[in-house]
C-alpha positions as CSV (number, residue, x, y, z in Angstrom):
1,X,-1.8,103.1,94.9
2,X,0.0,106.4,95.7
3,X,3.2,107.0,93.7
4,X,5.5,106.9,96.7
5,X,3.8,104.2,98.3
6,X,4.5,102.6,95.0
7,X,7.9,103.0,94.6
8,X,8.5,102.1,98.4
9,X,6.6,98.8,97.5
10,X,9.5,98.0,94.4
11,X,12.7,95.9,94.8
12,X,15.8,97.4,95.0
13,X,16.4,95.7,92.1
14,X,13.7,97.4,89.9
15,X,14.0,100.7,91.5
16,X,17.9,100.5,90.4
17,X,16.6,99.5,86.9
18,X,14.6,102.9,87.0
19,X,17.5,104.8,88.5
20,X,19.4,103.5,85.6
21,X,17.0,104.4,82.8
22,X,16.2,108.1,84.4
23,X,20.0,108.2,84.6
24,X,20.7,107.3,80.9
25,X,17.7,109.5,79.7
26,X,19.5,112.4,81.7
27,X,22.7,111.6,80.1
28,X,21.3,111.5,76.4
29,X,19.0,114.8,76.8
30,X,20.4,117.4,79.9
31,X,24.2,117.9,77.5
32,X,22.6,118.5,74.2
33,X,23.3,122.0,74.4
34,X,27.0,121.3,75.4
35,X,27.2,118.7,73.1
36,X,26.5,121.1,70.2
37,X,29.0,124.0,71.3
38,X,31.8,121.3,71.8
39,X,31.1,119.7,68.3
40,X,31.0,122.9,67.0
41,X,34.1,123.9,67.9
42,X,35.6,120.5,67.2
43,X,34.6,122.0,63.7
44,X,36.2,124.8,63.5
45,X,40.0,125.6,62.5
46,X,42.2,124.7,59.5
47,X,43.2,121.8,58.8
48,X,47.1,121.3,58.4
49,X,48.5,121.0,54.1
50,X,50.0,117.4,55.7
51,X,46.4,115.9,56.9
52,X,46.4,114.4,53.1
53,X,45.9,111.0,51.8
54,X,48.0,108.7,52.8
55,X,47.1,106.0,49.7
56,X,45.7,104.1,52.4
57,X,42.1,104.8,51.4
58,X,39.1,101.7,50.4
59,X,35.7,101.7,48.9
60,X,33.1,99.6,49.2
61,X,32.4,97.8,45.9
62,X,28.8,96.2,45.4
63,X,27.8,92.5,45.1
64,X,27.8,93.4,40.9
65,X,31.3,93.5,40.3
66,X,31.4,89.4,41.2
67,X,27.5,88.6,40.6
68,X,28.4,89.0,36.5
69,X,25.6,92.4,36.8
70,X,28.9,94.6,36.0
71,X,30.9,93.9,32.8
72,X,33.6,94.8,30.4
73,X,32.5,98.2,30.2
74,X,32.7,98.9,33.7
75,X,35.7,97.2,34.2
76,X,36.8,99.2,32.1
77,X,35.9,102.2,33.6
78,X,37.1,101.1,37.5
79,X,40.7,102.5,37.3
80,X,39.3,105.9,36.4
81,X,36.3,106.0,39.2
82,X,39.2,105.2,42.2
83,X,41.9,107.0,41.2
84,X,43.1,108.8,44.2
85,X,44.8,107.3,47.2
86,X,42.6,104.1,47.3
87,X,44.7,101.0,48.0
88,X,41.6,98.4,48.9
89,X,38.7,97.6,46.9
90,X,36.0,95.9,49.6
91,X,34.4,93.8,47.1
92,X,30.6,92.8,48.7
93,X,31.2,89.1,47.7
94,X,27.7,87.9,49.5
95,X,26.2,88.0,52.8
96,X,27.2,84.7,55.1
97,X,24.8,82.2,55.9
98,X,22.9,82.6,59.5
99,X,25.5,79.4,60.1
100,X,28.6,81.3,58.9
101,X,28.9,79.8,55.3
102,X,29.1,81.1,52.1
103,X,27.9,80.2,48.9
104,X,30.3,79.7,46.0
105,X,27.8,80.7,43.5
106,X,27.5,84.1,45.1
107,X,30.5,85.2,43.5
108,X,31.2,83.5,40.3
109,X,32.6,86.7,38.1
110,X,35.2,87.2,41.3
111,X,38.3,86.0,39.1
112,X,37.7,88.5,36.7
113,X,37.7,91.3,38.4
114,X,40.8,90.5,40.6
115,X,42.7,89.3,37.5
116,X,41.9,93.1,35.8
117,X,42.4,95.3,39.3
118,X,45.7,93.4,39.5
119,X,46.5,94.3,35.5
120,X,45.2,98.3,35.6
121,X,45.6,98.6,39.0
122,X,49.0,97.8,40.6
123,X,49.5,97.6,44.2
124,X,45.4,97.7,44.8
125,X,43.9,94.9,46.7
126,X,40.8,93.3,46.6
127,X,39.3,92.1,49.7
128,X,36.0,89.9,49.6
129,X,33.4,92.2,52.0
130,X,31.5,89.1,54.1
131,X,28.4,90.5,56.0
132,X,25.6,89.5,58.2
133,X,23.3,90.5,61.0
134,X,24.1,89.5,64.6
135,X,22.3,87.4,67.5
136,X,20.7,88.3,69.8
137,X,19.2,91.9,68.4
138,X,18.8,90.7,64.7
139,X,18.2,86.9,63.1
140,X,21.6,86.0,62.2
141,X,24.6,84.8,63.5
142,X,25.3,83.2,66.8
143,X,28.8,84.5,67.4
144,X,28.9,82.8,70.9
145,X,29.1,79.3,68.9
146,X,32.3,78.0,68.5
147,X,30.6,75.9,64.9
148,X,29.5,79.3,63.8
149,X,32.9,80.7,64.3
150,X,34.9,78.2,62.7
151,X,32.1,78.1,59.5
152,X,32.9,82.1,59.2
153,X,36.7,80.7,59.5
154,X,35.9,78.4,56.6
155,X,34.7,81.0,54.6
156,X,37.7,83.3,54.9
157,X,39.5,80.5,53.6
158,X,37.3,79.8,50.8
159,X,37.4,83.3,49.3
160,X,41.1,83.8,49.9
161,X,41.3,80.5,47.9
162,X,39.3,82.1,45.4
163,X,41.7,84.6,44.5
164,X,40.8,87.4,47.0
165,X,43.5,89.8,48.6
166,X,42.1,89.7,51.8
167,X,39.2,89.4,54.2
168,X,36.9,92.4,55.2
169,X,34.2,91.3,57.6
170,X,30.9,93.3,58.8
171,X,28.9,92.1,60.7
172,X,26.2,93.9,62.3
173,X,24.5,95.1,64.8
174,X,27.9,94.1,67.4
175,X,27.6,94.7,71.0
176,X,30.4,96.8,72.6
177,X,32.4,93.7,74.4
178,X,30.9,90.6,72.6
179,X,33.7,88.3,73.4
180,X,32.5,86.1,70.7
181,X,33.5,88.3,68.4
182,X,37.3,88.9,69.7
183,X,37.2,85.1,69.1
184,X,36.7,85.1,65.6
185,X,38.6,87.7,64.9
186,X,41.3,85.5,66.6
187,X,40.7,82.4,64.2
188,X,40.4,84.6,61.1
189,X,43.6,86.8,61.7
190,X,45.6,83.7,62.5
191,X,44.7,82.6,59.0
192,X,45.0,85.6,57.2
193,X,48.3,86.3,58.7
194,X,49.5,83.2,57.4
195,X,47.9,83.4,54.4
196,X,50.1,87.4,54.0
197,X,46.6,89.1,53.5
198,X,44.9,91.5,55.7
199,X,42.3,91.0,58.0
200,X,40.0,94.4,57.9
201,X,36.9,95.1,59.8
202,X,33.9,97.7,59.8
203,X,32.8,99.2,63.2
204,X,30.4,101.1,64.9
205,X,30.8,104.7,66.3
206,X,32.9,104.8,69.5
207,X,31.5,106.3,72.8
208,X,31.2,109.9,72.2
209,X,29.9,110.8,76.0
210,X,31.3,108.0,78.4
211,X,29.4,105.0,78.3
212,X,26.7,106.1,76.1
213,X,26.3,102.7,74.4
214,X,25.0,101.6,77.8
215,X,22.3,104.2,78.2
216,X,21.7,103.3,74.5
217,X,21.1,100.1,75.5
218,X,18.9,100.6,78.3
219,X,16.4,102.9,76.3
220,X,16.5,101.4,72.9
221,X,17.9,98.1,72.8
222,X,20.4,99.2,70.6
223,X,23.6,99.9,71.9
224,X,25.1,101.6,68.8
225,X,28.2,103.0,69.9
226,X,31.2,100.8,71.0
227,X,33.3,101.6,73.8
228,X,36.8,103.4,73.6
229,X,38.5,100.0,75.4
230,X,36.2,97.7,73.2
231,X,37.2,99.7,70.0
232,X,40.9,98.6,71.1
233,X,40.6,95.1,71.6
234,X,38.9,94.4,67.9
235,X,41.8,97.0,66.7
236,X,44.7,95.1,68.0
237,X,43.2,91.9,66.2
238,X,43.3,93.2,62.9
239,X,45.4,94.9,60.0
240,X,42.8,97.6,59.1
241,X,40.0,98.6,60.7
242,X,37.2,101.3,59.3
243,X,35.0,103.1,61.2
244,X,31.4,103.4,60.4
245,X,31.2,107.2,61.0
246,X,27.9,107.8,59.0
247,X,24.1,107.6,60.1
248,X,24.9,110.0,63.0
249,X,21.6,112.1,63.4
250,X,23.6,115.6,62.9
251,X,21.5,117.8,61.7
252,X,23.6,120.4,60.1
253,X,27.5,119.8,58.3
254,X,28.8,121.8,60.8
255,X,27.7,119.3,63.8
256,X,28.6,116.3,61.2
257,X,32.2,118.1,61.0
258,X,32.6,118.1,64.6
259,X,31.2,114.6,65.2
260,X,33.9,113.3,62.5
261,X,36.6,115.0,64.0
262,X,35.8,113.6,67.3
263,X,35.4,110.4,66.0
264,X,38.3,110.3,64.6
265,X,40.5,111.7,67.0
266,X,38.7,109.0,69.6
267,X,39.9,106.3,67.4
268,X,43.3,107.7,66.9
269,X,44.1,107.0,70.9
270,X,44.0,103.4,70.6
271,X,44.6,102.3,67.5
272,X,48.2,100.5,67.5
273,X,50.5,102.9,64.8
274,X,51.0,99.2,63.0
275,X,47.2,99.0,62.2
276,X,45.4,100.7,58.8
277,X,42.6,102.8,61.0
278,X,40.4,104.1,58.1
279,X,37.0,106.4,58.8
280,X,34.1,106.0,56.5
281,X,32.5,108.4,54.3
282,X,29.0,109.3,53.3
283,X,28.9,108.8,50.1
284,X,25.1,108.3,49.5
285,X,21.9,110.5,50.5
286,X,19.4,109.5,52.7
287,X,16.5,111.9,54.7
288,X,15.8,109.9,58.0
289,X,16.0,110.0,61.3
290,X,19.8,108.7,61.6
291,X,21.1,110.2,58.4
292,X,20.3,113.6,57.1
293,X,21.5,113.8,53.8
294,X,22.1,117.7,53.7
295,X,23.9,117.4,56.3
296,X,25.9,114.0,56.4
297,X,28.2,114.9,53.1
298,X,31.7,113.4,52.0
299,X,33.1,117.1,52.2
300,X,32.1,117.6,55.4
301,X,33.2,114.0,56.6
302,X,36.4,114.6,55.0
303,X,36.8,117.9,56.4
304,X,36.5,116.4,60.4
305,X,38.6,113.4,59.4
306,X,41.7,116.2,58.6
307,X,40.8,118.2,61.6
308,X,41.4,115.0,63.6
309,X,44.1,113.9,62.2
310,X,45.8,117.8,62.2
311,X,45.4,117.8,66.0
312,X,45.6,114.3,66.9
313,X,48.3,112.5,65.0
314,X,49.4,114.7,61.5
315,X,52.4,112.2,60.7
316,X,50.7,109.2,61.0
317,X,51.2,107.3,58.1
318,X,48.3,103.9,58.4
319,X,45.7,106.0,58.1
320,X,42.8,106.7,55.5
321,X,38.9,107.0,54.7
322,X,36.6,104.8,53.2
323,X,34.4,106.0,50.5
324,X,30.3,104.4,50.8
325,X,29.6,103.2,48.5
326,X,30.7,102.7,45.0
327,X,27.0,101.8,44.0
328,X,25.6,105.2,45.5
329,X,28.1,107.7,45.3
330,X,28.0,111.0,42.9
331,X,30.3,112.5,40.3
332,X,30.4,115.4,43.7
333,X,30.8,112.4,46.0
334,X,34.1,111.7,44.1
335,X,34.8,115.1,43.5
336,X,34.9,116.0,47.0
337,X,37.1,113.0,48.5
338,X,40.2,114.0,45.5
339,X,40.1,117.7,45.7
340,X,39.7,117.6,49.5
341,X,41.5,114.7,50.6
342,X,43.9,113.7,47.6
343,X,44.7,117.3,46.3
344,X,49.0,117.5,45.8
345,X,50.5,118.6,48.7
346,X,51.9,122.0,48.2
């Protein structure tokens, strides 16, 4: 068959479906070019003195610290590897259940560590990190069942009982607009706010050419990105919410600066001024296709994270980055988030 008479011969339905995909294809390759001059000069400029920690900063702690793998010793040694502006440990206290529960036995050295943060660490919370992967593009949770909601519900409960500060949930990969997920975070703020204890979240990337997670979608399967109005809805249920602004694909810091600073500045517009919106920082090395090492740094995360705050919002006060991970990061990992980010204002 002839292409045209082909094409003629298809429904309007499947010819829209292949409108949508050359459409999305179009959208992801025709404004690289552009996309690279305005990252570029999203990078460029100084960032203001003020654009400085905050002490609203987190890290990601490994499973170790509660698993009995880290002892006195590194105990020990925690106050000295987060000094800085770091106010949340997010302690990885074990991945959920497919069904939403957790394990007890997953975290038995849990007491410990929140006894000796609260001793050589005033004022620094511990948060127990919960994690799994998401239905329907991974074999996890089913976040449009109510049962599996309220056993992720019981689980919050069950490590705040244990001692923890708060609750820090990632769960991945999440749709932009999976309303299953606004209904959790529902049920778990409700109790964390009555509980006093935050309710923090990790998150995708947000839109950075309009609807892009859609496109993403239609070519991969994988959405990745969240919309800017989705971005909102999951801020406004929460106390704290980090952005996952790592695994980009940039290939070069510059590029990685820009992204950041767009990133951030996209996440600035909607998150409410009463809500901790932190961005995430690279601190590990990977060469693949997502995450070039070289290029994906905590210096140049940090620098696009000031950018956006100097131009965006430089007296905002909830607002911090999140070093990733304790477990991978380097002596110039830390090196780069104090003298960049927590150097003294002059």
């Amino acid at each position: 068959m002839r292409p045209m008479v082909r094409w003629r011969s298809w429904s309007r339905r499947r010819r829209r479906t292949v409108w949508a995909a050359l459409g999305a294809a179009a959208l992801l390759v025709v404004p690289v070019g552009s996309v690279g001059l305005a990252l570029g000069a999203e990078a460029a400029g100084d960032p203001s003195a003020l654009a400085r920690t905050r002490g609203h900063d987190a890290v990601w702690l490994g499973h170790g610290w509660v698993d009995g793998h880290k002892g006195p010793a590194d105990l020990a040694a925690l106050p000295q590897l987060v000094r800085g502006g770091v106010h949340d440990l997010y302690v990885h206290a074990g991945p959920l259940e497919h069904d939403g529960s957790l394990p007890a036995a997953l975290y038995p050295q849990a007491r410990a560590l929140i006894d000796a943060v609260h001793r050589e660490l005033p004022g620094v919370r511990v948060q127990a990190w919960l994690g799994d992967l998401v239905e329907p593009e991974a074999d996890g949770l089913h976040l449009d069942q109510a049962a599996v909601r309220d056993r992720i519900t019981a689980s919050a409960r069950q490590v705040l009982d244990a001692g923890f500060d708060g609750v820090h949930l990632d769960l991945e990969p999440l749709h932009s607009g999976d309303g299953g997920y606004l209904a959790l975070l529902d049920q778990v703020h409700a109790l964390t706010a009555a509980r006093g204890v935050p309710l923090s979240v990790a998150t995708p990337q947000i839109d950075p050419l309009p609807a892009l997670h859609t496109a993403a979608a239609l070519l991969t399967g994988h959405p990745k990105w969240w919309s800017q109005a989705y971005f909102a809805q999951v801020a406004r249920r929460t106390d704290q919410i980090a952005v996952m602004s790592y695994d980009t694909a940039m290939p070069t810091q510059a590029l990685y600066t820009g992204y950041v600073a767009q990133q951030t500045a996209l996440a600035l517009e909607v998150t409410p001024p009463s809500v901790d919106l932190l961005m995430g920082l690279p601190a590990y090395y990977a060469d693949q296709w997502g995450h070039q090492g070289s290029a994906e740094t905590v210096a140049a995360a940090v620098r696009g994270v000031r950018l956006g705050l100097t131009r965006n919002a430089v007296d905002r006060r909830t607002f911090g980055v999140g070093m990733y991970a304790d477990f991978t990061a380097t002596a110039a990992d830390w090196a780069s988030y104090r003298d960049d980010w927590c150097r003294e204002l002059p």
